[in-house]
N, C-alpha and C positions, 0 to 999 in steps of 0.2 A: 544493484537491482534497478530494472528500467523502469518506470511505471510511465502511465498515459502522459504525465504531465510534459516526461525529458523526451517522450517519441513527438509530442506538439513540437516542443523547442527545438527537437534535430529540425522537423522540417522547416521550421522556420525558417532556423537559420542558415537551410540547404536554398532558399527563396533567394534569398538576401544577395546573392552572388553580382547583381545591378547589371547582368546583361538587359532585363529588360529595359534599364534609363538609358544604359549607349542605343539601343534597338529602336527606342522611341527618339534620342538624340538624330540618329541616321534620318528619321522620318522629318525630324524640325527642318533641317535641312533640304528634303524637297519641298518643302511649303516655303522655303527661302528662296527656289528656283522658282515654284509657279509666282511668287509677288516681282520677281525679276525679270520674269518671260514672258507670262502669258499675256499681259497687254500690251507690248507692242507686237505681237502678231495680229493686233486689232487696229494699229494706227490708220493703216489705208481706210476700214470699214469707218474710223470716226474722222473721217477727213473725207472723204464722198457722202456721209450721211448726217452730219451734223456741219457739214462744210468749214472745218478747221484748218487752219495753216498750219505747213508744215514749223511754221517758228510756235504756235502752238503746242504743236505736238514734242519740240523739242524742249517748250518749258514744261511742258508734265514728265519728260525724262528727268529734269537737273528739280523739280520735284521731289519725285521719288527717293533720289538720291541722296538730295540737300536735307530731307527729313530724316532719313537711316543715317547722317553723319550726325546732327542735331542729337537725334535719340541715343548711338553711341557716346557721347559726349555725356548724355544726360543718365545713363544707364546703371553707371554706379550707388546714387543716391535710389535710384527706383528699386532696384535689385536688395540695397539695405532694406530697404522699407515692407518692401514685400516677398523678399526672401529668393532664393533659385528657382523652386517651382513655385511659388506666385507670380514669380518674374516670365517663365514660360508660359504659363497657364494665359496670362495674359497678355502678352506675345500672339500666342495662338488666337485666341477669339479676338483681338484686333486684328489679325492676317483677314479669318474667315470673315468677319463684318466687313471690311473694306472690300473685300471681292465679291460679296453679296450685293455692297451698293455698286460695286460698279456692275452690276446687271441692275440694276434696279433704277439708282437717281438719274442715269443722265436722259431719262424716260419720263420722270418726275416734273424734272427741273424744265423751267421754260428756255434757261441756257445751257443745253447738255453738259456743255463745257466746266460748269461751275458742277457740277454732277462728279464729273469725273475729278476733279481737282481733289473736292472732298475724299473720295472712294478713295484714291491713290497715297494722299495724307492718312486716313486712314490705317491703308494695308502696310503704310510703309514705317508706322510708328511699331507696330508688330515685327517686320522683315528686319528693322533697327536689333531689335529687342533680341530674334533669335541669333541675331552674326553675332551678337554683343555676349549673352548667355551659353550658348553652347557650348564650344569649344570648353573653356574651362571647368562644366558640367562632363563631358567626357575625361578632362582631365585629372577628374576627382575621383573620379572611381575604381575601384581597386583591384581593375581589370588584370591579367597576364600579361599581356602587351600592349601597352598603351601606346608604343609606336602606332603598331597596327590599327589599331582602332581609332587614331587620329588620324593617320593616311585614310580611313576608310570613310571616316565621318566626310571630310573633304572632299571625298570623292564621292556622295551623293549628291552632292549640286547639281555635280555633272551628269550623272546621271538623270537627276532629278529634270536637269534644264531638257535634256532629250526625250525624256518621256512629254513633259509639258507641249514641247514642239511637235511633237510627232502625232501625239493624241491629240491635242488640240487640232493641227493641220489636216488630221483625217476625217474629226469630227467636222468641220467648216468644210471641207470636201464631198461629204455626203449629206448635210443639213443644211449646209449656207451659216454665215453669218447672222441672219436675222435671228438664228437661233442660240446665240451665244449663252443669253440669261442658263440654258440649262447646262452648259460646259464651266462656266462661270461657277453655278450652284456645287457643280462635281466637283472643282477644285477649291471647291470652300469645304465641303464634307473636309479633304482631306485632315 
């Protein structure tokens, strides 16, 4: 006999099937492309408008970088502490905070440069967080084929980097750059 209680529990358990954590995993992963692309599409604008050198501009890449290796290394202990999805969770709202400051402080700041520095530290203790979390989050769930859906998780980067490039370059095409703070804001939404 079915009663109300076992028709709750099928659906439940018809819920559970965790395409929505790979669906959201695929999405981590273009917010891992906008912290990787979308400001140096800006370099020229903060090197004619904040008059930065390009050695500058090349320490905010080994930055970015040097920080997501940093955080990798340190991701383990974080991840105990605060679990998978606390690990994401928070991941995520350091991506979106660092890319809101960087519309924001280097505006602030009387040396834009120390603006962005933060912003980029920031975003990139996040971008650490999801390279680090991911992947192994798809690989825990108890998907059909998990080939597939690690080829595919990978392959939103790629994705993810041409959308960033393409929307961004068309956005700066028809608004200018001075208008960045709201292209900025849109890929913080994400």
């Amino acid at each position: 006999m079915i009663t109300d209680y076992n028709i709750a529990e099928v659906f439940i358990l018809k819920r559970l099937n965790y395409n929505h954590t790979v669906y959201c995993c695929f999405v981590s992963y273009i917010v891992q492309a906008v912290v990787n692309n979308f400001t140096p599409l800006l370099f020229i604008t903060f090197m004619t408008e904040y008059s930065i050198s390009l050695k500058m501009i090349s320490l905010l890449i080994t930055i970015n970088f040097g920080v997501q290796l940093i955080v990798d290394l340190l991701s383990a202990p974080i991840v105990r502490l605060l679990g998978y999805r606390g690990g994401v969770v928070f991941a995520h709202i350091m991506s979106a905070l660092g890319l809101i400051c960087l519309g924001i402080l280097p505006e602030l700041f009387e040396t834009a440069y120390l603006g962005l520095i933060i912003s980029i530290i920031i975003y990139a203790i996040g971008g650490g967080m999801i390279e680090v979390i991911i992947s192994p989050m798809v690989e825990a769930c108890p998907t059909d084929n998990k080939q597939t859906a690690m080829g595919l998780l990978h392959s939103f980067y790629c994705w993810g980097s041409v959308a960033v490039i393409l929307i961004s370059t068309v956005f700066f095409a028809l608004f200018g750059t001075e208008n960045r703070l709201y292209i900025t804001l849109f890929w913080a939404l994400l």
